[in-house]
C-alpha positions as CSV (number, residue, x, y, z in Angstrom):
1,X,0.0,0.0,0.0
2,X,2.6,2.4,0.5
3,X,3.9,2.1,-3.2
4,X,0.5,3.4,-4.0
5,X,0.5,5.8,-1.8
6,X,4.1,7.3,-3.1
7,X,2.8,7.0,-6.5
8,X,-0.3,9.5,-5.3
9,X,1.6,11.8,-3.9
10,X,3.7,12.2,-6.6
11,X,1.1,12.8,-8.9
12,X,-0.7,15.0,-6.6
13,X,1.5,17.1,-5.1
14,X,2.2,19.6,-7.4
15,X,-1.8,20.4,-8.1
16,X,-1.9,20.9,-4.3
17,X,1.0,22.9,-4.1
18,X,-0.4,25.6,-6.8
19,X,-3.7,25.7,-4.9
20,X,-1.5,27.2,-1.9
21,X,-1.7,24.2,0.2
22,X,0.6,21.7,1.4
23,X,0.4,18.5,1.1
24,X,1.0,16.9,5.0
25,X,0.2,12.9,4.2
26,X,-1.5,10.5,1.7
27,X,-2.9,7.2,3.4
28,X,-4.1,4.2,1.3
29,X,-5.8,1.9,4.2
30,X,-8.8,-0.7,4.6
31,X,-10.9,0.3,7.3
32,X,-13.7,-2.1,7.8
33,X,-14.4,-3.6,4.5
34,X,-13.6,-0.5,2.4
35,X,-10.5,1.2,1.1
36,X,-9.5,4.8,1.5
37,X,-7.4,7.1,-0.3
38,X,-7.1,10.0,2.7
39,X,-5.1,13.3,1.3
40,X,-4.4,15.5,4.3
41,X,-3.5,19.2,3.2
42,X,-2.2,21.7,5.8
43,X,-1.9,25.5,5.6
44,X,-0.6,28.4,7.8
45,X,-4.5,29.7,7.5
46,X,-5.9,26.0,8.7
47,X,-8.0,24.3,6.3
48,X,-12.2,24.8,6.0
49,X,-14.5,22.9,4.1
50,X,-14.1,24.9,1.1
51,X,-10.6,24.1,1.0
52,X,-10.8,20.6,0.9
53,X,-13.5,20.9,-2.1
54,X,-11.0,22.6,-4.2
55,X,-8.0,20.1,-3.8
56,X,-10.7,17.6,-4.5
57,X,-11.7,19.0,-7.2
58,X,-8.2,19.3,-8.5
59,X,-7.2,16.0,-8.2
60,X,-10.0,13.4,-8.1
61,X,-9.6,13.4,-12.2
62,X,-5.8,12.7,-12.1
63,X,-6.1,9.9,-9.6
64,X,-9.0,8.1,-11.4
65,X,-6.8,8.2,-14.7
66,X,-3.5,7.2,-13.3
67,X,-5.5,4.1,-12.4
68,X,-3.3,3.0,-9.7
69,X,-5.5,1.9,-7.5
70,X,-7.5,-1.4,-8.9
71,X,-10.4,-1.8,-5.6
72,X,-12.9,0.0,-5.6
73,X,-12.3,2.7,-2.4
74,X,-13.7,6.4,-1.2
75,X,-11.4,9.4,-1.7
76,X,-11.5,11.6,1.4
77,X,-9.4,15.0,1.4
78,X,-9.2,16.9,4.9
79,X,-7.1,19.0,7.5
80,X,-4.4,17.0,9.1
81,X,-5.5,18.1,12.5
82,X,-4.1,19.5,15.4
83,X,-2.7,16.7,16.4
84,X,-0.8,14.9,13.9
85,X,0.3,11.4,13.5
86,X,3.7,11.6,11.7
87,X,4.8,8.6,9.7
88,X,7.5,9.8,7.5
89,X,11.0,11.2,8.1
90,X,9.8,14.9,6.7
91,X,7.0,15.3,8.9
92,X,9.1,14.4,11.9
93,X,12.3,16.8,11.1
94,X,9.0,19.3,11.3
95,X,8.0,18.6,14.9
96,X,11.6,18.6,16.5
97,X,11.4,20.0,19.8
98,X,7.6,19.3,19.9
99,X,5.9,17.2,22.5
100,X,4.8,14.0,20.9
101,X,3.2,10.9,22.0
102,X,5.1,7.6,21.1
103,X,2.9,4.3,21.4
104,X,4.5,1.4,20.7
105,X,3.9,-2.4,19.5
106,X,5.8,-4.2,22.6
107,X,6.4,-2.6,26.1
108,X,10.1,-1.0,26.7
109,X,11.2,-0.7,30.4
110,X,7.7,-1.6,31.2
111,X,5.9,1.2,28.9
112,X,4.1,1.1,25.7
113,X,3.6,4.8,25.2
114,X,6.0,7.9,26.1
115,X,4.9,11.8,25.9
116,X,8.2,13.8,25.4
117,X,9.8,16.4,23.1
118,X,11.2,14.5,19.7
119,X,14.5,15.3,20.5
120,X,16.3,13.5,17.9
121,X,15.8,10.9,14.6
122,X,17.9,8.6,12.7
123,X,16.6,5.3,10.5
124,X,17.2,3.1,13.4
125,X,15.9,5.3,16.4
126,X,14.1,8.5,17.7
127,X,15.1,10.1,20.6
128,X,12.6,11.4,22.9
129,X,13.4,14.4,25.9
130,X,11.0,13.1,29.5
131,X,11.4,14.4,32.8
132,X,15.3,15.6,31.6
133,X,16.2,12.4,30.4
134,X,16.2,11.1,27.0
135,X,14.4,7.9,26.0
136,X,15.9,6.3,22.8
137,X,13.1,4.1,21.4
138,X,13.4,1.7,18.2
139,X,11.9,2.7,15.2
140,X,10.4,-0.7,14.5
141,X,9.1,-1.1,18.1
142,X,7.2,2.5,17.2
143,X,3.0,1.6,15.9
144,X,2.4,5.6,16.1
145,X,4.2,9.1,16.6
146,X,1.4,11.9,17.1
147,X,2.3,15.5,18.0
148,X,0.3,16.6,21.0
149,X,-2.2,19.9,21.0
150,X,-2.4,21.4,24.8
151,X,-6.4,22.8,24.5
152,X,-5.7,24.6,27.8
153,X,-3.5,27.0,26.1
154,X,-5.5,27.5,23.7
155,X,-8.5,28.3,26.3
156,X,-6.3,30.8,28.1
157,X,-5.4,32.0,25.0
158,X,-9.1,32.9,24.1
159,X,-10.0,33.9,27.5
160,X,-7.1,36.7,27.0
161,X,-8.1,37.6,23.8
162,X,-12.3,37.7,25.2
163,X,-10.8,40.1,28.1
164,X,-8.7,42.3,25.4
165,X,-11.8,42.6,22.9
């Protein structure tokens, strides 16, 4: 699946570049008994409705010709999120020095998840920064990276900005 999803990306990328977008992920994946083609765009502006209509738009053609993927499946095209799951070496040089939650597949030193700033990344492991120590996990013990979103910042935030107005 991931040879499909490489080859969609590089088709798409382009078109969602020149819409003034960037494109954060492309996930081919079964979920239940369908398959899903998910194109997550970001933007400095954050992404509405609209804006996922328009990349659709743009690319839903170009995918269905390329013909690469043979299954029948639904396209979806939406905002990464605040909180982001990052899969690829890219998206993780982004988030260095950003709190992230690690889960992984077997327990190590008696854990399966760590919260922590990425702290460091090479192909074997990432380096997380807890509690002032550093925690060097094993990329292939890793199921999920996601970057964490603290809402009560963003409630004082709006509180400060309700007071100010």
């Amino acid at each position: 699946m991931a040879n499909i999803e490489e080859k969609v990306e590089n088709l798409i990328k382009s078109d969602v570049e020149n819409l003034g977008y960037d494109l954060f992920d492309v996930v081919y994946e079964k979920d239940g008994k369908d398959f899903y083609l998910r194109i997550y765009i970001d933007s400095p502006n954050g992404i509405t409705l609209n804006d996922c209509e328009r990349v659709n738009n743009a690319i839903t053609d170009k995918i269905d010709e390329a013909d690469y993927i043979k299954e029948m499946y639904f396209l979806e095209v939406s905002s990464c999120g605040l909180e982001r799951i990052l899969r690829k070496e890219n998206q993780m040089k982004k988030y260095l020095n950003q709190e992230v939650l690690v889960k992984l597949f077997k327990p190590f030193n008696g854990s399966k998840s760590y919260i922590g700033l990425l702290h460091a990344i090479n192909p074997s492991f990432i380096t997380i920064k807890s509690e002032n120590r550093n925690i060097e996990l094993e990329r292939k013990n890793i199921s999920q990276i996601k970057t964490i979103y603290h809402w009560e910042n963003q409630e004082r935030n709006d509180e400060k900005n309700e007071n100010n107005g």
